[in-house]
The first five atom37 places (N, CA, C, CB, O) and aatype in JSON, in Angstrom:
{
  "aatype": [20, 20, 20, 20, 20, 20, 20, 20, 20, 20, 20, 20, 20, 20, 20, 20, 20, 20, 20, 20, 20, 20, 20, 20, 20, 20, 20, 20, 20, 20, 20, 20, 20, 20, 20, 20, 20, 20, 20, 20, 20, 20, 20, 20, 20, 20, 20, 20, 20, 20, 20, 20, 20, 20, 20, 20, 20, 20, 20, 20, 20, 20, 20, 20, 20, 20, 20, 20, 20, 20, 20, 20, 20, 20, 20, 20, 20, 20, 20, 20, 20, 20, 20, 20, 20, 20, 20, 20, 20, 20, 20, 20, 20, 20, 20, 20, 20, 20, 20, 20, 20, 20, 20, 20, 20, 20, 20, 20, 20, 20, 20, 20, 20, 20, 20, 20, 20, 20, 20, 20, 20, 20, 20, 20, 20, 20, 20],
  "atom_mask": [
    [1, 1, 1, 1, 1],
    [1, 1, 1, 1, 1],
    [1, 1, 1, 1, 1],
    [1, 1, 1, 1, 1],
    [1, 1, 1, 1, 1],
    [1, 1, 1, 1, 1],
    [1, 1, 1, 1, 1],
    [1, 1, 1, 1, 1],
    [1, 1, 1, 1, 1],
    [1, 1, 1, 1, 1],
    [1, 1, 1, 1, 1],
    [1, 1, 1, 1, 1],
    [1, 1, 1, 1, 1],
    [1, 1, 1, 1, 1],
    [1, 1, 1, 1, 1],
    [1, 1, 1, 1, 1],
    [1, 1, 1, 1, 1],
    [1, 1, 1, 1, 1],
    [1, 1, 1, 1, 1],
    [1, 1, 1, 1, 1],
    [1, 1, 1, 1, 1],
    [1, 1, 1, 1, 1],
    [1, 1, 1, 1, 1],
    [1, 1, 1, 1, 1],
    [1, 1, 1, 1, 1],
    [1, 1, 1, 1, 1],
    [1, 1, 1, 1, 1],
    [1, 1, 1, 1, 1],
    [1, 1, 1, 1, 1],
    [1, 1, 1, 1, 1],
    [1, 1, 1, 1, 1],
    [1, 1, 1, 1, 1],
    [1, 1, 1, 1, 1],
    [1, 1, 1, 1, 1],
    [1, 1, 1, 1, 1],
    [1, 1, 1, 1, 1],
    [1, 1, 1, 1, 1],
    [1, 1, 1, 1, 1],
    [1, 1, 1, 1, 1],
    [1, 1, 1, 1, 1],
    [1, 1, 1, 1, 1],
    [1, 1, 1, 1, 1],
    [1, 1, 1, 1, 1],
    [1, 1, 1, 1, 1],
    [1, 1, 1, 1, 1],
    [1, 1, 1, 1, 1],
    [1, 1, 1, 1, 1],
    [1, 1, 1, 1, 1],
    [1, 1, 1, 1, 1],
    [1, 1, 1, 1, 1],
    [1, 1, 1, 1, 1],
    [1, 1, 1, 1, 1],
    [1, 1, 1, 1, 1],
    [1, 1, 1, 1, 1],
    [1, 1, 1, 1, 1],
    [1, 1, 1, 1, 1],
    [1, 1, 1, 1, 1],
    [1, 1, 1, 1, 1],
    [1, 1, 1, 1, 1],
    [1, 1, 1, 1, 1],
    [1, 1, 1, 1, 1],
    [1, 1, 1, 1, 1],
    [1, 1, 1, 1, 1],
    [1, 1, 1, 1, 1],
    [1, 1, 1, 1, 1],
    [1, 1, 1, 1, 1],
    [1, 1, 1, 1, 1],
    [1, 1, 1, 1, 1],
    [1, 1, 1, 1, 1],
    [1, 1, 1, 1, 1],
    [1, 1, 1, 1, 1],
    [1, 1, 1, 1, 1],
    [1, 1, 1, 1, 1],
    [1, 1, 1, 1, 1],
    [1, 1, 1, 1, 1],
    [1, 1, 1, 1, 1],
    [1, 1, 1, 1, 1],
    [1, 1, 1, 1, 1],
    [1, 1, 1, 1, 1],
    [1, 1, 1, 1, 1],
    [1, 1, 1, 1, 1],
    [1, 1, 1, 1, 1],
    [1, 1, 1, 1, 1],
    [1, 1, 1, 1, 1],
    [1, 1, 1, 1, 1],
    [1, 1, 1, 1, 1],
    [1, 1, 1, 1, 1],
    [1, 1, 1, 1, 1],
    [1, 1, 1, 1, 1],
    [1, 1, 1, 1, 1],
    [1, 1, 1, 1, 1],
    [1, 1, 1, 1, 1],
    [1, 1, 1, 1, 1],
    [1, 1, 1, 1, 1],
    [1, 1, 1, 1, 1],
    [1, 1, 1, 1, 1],
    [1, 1, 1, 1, 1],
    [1, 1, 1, 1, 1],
    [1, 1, 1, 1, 1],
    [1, 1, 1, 1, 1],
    [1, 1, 1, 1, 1],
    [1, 1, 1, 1, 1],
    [1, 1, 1, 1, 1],
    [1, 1, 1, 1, 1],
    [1, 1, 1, 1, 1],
    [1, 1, 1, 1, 1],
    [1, 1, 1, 1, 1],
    [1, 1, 1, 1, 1],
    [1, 1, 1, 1, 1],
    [1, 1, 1, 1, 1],
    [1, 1, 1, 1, 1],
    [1, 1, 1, 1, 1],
    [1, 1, 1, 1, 1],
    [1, 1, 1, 1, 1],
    [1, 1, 1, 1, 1],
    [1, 1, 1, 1, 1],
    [1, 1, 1, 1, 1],
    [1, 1, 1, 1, 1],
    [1, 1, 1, 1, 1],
    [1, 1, 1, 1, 1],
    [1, 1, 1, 1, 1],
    [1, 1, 1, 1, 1],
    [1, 1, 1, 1, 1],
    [1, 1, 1, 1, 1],
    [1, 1, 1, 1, 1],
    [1, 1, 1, 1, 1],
    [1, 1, 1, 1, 1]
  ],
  "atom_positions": [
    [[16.64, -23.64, 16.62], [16.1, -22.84, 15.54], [17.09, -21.72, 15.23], [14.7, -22.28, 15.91], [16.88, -20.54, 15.52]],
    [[18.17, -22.16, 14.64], [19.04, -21.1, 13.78], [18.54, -20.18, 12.76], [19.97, -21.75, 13.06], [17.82, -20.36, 11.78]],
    [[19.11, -19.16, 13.25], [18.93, -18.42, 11.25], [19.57, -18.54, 10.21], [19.07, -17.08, 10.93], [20.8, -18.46, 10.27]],
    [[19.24, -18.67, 9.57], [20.34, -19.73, 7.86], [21.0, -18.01, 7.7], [18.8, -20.71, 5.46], [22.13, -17.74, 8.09]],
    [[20.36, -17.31, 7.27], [21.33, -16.28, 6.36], [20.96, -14.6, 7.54], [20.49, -16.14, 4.04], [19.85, -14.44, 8.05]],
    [[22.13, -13.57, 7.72], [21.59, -12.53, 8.11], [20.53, -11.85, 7.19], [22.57, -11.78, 8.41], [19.43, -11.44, 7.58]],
    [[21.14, -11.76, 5.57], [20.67, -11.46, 4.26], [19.17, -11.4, 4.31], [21.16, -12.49, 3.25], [18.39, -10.45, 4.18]],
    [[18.95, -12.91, 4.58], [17.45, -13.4, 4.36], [16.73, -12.93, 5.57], [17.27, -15.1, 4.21], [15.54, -12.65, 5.44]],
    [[17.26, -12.8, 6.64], [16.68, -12.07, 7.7], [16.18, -10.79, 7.81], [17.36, -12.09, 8.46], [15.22, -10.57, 8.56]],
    [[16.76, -9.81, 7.09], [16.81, -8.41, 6.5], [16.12, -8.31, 5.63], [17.88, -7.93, 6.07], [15.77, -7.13, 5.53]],
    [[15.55, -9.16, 4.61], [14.84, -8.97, 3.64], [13.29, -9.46, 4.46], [15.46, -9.81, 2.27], [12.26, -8.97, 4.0]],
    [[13.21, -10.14, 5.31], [12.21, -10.95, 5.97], [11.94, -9.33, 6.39], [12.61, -12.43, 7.2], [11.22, -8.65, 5.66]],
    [[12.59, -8.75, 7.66], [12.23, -7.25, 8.37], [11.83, -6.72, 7.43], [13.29, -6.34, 9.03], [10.89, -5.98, 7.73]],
    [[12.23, -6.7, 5.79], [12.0, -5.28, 4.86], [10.33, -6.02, 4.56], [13.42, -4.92, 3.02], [9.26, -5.61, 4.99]],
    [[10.5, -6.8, 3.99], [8.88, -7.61, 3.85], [7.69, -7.37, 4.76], [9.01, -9.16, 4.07], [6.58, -7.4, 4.22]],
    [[7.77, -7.12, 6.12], [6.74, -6.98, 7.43], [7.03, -5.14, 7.37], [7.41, -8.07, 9.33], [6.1, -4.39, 7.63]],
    [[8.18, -4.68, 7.06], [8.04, -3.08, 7.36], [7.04, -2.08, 6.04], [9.9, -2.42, 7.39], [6.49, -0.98, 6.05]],
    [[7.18, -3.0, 5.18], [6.42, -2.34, 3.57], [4.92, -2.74, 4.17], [6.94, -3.44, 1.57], [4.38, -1.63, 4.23]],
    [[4.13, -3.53, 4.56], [2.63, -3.42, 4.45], [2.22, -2.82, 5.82], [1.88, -4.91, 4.15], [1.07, -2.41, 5.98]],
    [[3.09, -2.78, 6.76], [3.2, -1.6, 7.55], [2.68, -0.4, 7.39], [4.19, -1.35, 7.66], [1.64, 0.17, 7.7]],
    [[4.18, -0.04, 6.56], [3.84, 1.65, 5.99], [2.63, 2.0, 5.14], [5.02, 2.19, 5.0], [1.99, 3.04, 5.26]],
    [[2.35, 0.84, 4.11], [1.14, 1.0, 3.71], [-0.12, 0.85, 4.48], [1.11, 0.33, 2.84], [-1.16, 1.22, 3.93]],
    [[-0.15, 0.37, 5.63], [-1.67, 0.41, 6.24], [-1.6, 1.61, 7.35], [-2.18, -1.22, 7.06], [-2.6, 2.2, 7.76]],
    [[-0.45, 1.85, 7.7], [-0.39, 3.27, 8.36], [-0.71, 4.3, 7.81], [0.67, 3.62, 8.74], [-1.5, 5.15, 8.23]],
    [[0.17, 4.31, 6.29], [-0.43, 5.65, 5.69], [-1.65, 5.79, 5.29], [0.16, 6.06, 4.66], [-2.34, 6.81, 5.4]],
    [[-2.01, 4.5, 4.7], [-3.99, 4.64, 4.65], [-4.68, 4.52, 5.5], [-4.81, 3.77, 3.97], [-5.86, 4.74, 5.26]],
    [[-4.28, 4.11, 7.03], [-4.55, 5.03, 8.17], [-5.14, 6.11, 8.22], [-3.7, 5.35, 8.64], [-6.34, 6.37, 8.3]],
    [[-3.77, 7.09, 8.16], [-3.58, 8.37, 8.32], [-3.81, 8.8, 7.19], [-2.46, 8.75, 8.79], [-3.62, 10.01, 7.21]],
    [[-4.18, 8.4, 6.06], [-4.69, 9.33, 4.85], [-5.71, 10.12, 5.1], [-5.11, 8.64, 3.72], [-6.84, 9.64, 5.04]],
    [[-5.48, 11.73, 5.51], [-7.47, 12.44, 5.55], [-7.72, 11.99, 4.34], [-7.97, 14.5, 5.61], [-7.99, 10.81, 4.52]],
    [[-7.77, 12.16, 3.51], [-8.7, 11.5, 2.23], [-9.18, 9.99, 2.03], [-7.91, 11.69, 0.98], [-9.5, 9.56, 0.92]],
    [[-9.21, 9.24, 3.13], [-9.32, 8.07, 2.84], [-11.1, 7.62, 2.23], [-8.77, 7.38, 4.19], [-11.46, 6.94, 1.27]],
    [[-11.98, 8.49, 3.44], [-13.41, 8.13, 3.14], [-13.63, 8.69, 1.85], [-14.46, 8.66, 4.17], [-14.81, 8.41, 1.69]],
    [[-13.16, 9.51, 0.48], [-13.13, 10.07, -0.6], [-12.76, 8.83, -1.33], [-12.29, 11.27, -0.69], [-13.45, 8.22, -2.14]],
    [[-11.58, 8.56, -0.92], [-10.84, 6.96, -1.76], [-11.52, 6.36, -2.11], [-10.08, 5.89, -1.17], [-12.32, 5.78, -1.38]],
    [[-11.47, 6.21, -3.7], [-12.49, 4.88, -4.22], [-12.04, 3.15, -3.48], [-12.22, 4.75, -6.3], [-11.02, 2.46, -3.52]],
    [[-13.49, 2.96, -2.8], [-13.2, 1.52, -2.16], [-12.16, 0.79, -2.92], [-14.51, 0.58, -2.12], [-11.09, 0.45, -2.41]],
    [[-12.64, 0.42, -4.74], [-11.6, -0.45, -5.0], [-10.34, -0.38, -5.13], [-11.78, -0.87, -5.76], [-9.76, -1.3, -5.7]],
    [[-9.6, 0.77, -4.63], [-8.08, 0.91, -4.66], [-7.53, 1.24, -3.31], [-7.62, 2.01, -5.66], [-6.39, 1.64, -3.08]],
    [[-8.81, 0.93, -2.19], [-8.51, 1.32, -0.21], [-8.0, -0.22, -0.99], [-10.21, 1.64, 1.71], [-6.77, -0.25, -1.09]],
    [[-8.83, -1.71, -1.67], [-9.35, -2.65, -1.11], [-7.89, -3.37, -2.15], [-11.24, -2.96, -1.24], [-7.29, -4.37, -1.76]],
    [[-7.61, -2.8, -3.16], [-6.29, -3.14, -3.65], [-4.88, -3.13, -2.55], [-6.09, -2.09, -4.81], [-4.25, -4.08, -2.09]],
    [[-4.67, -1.34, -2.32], [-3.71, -1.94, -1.11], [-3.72, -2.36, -0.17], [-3.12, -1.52, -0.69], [-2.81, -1.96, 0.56]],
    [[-4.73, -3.43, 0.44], [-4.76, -4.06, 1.65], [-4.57, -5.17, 1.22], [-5.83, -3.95, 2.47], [-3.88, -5.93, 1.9]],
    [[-5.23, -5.69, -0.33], [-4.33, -6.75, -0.43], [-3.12, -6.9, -0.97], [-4.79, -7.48, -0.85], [-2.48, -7.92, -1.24]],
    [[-2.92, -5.84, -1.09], [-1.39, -6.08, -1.78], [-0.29, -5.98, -0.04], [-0.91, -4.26, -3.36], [0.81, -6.53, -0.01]],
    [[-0.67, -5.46, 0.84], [-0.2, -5.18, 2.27], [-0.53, -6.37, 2.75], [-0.84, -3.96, 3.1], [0.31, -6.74, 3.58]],
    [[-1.52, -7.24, 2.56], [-1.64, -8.7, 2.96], [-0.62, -9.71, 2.51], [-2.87, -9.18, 2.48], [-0.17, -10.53, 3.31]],
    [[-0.08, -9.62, 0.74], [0.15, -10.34, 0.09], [1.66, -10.22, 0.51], [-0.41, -10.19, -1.15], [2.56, -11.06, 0.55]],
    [[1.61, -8.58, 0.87], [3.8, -8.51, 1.19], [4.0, -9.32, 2.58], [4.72, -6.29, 1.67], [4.9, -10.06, 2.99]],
    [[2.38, -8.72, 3.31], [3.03, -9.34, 4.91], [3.33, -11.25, 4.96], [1.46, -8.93, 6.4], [4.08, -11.86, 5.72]],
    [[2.48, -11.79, 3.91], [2.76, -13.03, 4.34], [3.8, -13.69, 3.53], [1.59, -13.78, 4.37], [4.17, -14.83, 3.83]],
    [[4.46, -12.88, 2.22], [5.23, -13.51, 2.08], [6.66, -12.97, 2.95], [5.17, -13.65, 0.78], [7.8, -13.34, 2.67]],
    [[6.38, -12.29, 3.74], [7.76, -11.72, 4.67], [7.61, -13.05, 5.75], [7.55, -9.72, 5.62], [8.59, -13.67, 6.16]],
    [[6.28, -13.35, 6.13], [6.05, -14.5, 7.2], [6.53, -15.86, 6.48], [4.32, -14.62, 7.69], [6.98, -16.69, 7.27]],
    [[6.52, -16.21, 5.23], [6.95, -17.26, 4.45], [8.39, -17.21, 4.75], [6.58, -17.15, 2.96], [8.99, -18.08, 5.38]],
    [[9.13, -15.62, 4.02], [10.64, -15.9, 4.06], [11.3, -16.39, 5.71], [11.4, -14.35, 3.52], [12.19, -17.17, 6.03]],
    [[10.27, -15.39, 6.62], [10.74, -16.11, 7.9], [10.98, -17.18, 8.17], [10.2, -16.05, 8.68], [12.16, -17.45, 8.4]],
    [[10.11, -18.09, 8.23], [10.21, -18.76, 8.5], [10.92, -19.97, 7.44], [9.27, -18.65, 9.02], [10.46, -21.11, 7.47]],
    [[11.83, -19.68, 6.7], [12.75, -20.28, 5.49], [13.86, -20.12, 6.36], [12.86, -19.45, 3.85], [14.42, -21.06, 6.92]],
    [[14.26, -18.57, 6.5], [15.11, -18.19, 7.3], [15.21, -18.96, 8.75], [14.85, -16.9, 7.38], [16.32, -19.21, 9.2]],
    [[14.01, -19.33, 9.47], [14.23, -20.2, 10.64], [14.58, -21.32, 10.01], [13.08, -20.41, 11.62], [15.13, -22.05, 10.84]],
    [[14.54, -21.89, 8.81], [14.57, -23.52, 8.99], [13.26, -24.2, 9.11], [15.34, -23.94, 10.27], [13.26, -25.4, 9.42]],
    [[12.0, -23.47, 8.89], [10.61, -24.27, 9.26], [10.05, -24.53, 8.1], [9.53, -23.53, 10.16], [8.98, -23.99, 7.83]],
    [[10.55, -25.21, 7.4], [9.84, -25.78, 6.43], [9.03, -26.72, 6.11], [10.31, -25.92, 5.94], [8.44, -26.85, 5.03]],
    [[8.98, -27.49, 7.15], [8.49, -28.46, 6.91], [7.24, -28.57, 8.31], [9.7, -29.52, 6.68], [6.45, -29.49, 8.52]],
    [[7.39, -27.57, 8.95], [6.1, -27.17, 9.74], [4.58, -26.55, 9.3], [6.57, -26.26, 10.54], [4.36, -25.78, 8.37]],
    [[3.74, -27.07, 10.14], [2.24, -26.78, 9.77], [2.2, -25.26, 9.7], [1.09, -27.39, 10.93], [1.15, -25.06, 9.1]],
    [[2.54, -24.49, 9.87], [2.61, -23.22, 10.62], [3.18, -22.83, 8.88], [3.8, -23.03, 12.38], [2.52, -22.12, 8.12]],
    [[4.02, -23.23, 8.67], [4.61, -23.02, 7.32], [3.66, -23.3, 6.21], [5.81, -23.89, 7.15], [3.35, -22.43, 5.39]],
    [[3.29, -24.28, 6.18], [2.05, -24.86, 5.48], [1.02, -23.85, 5.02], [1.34, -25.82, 6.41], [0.66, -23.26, 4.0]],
    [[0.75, -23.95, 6.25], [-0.45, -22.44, 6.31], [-0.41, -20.75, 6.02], [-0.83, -22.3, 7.72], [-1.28, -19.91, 6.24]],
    [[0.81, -20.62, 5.51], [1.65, -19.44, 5.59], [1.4, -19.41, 3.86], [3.46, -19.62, 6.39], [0.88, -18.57, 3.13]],
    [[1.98, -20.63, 3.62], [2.28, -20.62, 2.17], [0.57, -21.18, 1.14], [3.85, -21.93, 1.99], [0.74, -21.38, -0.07]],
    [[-0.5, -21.32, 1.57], [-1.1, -21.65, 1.5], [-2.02, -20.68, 1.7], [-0.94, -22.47, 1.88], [-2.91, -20.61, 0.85]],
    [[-2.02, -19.87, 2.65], [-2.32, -18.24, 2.71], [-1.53, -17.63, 1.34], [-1.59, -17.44, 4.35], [-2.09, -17.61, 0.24]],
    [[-0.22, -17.16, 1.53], [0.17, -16.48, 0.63], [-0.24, -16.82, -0.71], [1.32, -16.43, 0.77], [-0.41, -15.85, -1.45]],
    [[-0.44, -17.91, -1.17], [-0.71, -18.62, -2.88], [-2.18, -18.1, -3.14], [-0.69, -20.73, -3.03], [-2.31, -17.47, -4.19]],
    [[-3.48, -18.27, -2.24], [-4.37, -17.62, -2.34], [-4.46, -16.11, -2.33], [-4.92, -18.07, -1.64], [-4.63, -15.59, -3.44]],
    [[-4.4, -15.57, -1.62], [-4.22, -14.08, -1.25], [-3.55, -13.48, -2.98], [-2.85, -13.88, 0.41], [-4.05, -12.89, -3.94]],
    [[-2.15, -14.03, -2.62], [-1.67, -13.36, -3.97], [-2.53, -13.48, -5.73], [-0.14, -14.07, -4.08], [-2.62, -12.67, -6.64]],
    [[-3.04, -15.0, -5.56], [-4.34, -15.26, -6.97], [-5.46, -14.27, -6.5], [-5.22, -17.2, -7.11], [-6.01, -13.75, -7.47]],
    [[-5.95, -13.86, -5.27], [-7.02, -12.94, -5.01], [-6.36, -11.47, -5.61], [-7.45, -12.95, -3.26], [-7.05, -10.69, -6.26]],
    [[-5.16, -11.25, -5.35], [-4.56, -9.86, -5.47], [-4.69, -10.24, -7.19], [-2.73, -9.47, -4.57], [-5.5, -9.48, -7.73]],
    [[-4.22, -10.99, -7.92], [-3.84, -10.85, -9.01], [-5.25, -10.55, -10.2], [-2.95, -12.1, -9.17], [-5.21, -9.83, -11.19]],
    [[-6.56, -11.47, -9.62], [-7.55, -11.55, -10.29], [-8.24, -10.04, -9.77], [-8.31, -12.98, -10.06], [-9.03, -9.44, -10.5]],
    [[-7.96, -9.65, -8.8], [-8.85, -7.96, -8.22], [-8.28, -6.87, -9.35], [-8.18, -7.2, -6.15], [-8.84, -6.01, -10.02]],
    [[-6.66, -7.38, -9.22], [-6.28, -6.17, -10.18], [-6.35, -6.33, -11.79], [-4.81, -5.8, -9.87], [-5.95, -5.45, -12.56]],
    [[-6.89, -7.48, -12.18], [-6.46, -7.51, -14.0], [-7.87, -6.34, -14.31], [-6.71, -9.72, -15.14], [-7.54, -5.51, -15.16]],
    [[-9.59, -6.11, -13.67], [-10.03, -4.9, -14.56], [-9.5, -3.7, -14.28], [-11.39, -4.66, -14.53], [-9.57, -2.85, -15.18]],
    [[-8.64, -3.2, -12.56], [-8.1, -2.55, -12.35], [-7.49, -1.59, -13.11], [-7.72, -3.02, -11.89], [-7.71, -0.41, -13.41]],
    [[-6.49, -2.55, -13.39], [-5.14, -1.99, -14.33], [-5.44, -1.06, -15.19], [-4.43, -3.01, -15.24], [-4.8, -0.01, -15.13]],
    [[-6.55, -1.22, -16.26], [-6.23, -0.31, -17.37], [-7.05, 1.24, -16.42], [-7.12, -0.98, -19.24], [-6.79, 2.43, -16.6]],
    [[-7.9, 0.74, -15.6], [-8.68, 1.84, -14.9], [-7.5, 3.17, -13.94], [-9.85, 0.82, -13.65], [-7.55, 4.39, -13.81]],
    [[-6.53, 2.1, -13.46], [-5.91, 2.66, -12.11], [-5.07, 4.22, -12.81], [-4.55, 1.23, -11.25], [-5.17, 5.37, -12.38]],
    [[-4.37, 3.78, -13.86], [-3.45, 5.3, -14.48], [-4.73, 6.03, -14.48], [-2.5, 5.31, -16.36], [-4.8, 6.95, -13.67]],
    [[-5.87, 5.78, -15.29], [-6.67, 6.89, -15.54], [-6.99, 7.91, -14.47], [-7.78, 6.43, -15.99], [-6.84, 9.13, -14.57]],
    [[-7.57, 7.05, -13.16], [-7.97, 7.34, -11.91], [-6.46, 8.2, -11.43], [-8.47, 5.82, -10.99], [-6.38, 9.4, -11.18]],
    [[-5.78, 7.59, -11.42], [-4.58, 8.66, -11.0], [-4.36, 9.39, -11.61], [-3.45, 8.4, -10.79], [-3.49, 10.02, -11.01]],
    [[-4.54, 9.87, -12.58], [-3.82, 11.32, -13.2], [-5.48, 12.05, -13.36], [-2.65, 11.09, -15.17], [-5.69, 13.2, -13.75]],
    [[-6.46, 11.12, -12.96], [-7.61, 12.22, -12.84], [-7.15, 12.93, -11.34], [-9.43, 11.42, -12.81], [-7.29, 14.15, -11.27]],
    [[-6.68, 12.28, -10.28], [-6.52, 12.8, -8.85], [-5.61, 13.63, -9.03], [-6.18, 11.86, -7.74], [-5.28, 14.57, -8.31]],
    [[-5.21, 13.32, -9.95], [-3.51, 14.57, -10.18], [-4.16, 15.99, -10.25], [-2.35, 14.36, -12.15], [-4.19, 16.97, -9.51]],
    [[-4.82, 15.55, -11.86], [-5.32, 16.86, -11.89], [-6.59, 17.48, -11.38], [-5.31, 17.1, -12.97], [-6.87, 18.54, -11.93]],
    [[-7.47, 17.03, -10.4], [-8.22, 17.13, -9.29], [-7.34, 18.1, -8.52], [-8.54, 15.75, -8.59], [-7.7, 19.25, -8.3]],
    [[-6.09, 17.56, -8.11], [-5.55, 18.17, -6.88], [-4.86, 19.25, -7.38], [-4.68, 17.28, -6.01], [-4.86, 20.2, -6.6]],
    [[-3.99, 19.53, -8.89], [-3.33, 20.9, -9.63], [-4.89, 21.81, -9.12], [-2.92, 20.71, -11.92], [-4.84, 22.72, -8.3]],
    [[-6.19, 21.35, -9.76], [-7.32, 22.47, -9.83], [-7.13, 23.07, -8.52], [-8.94, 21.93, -10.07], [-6.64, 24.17, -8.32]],
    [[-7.63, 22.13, -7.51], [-7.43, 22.75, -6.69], [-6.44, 23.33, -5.44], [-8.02, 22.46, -6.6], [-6.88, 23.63, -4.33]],
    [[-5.16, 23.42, -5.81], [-4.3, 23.98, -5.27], [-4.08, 25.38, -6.41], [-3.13, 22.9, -4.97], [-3.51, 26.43, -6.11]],
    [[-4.6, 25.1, -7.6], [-4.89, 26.51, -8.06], [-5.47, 27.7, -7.71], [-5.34, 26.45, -8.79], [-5.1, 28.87, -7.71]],
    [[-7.31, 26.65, -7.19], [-7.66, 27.78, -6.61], [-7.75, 28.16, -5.53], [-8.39, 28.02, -6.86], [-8.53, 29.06, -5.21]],
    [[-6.72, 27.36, -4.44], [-6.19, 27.86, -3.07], [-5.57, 29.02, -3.26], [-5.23, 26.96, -2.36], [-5.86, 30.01, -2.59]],
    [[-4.39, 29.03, -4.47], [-3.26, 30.2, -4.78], [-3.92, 31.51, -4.97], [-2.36, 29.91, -6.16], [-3.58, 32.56, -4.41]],
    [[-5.28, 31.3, -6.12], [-6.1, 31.99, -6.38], [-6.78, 32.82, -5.39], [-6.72, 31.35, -6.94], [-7.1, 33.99, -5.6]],
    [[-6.97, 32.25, -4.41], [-7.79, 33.02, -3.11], [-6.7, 33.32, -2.45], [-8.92, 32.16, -2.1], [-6.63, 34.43, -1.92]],
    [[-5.8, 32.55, -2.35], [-4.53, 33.5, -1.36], [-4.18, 34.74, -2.1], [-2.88, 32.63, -1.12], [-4.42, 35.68, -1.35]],
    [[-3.71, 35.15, -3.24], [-3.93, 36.17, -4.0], [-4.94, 37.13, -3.69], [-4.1, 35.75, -5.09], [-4.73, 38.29, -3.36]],
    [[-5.74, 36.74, -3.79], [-7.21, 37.68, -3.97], [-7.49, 38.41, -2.53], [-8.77, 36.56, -4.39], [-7.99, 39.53, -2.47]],
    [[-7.07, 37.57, -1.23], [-6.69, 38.18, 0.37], [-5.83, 38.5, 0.2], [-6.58, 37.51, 1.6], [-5.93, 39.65, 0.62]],
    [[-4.24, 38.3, -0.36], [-3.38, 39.26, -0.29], [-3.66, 40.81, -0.54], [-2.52, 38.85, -1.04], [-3.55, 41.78, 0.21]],
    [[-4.1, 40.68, -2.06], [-4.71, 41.87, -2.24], [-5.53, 42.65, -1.95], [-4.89, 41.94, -2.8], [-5.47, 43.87, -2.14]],
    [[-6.26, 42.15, -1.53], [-7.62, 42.89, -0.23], [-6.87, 42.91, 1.15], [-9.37, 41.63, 0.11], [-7.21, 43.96, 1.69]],
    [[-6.22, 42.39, 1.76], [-5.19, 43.07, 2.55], [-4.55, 43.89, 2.64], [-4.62, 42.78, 2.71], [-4.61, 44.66, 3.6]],
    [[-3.72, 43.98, 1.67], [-2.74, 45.23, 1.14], [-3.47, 46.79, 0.42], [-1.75, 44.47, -0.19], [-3.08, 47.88, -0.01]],
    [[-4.77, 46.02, 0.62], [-5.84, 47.69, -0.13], [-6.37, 48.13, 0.98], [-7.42, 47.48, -1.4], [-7.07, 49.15, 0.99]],
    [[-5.98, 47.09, 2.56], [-6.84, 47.87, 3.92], [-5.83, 48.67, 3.94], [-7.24, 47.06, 5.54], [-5.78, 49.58, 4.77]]
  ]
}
């Protein structure tokens, strides 16, 4: 079981390290229980859809193509990705909106963090 290309090998690692970072950081997101379910439930499949096609290129890169293991990989990935694609078409026009509402959710209130840091500065500086 050779590896055909280093190239393809490197892109295989970059494929398994991206749905990684994405399920770590929505992990570690404190805001996660706030997160509207349908966009926790978007990037998990989109973190599903990268991890298996990184498991597809792998195993291209081994030479297993013509294994069950492969089969099932690619057969996973073809579903998963039609699940990802049909979750996101009412998404889409929703998702900008939802984000630049969180945008400006989060300007308000880092405004009125500044606002109260102000307002103790100054009641500080009047003890």
């Amino acid at each position: 079981m050779a590896i055909s290309s280093v190239p393809d090998l490197i892109i295989a690692v970059t494929y398994f390290s991206i749905p990684i970072q994405i399920l770590a950081s929505l992990w570690q997101y404190p805001g996660l229980a706030a997160m509207p379910l349908k966009i926790v439930l978007l990037l998990i499949l989109f973190a599903l859809f990268i991890l298996l096609c990184g498991a597809g290129h792998l195993l291209r890169c081994l030479d297993m193509l013509e294994t069950n293991l492969f089969h099932v990989i690619n057969i996973l990935t073809a579903v998963i990705s039609l699940l990802t694609a049909i979750y996101l078409l009412p998404l889409v026009k929703n998702l900008l909106g939802l984000i630049n509402d969180s945008l400006k959710e989060a300007v308000k209130l880092n405004k009125e963090t500044e606002d109260a840091k102000a307002k103790l500065l100054t009641f500080m500086a009047f003890l």
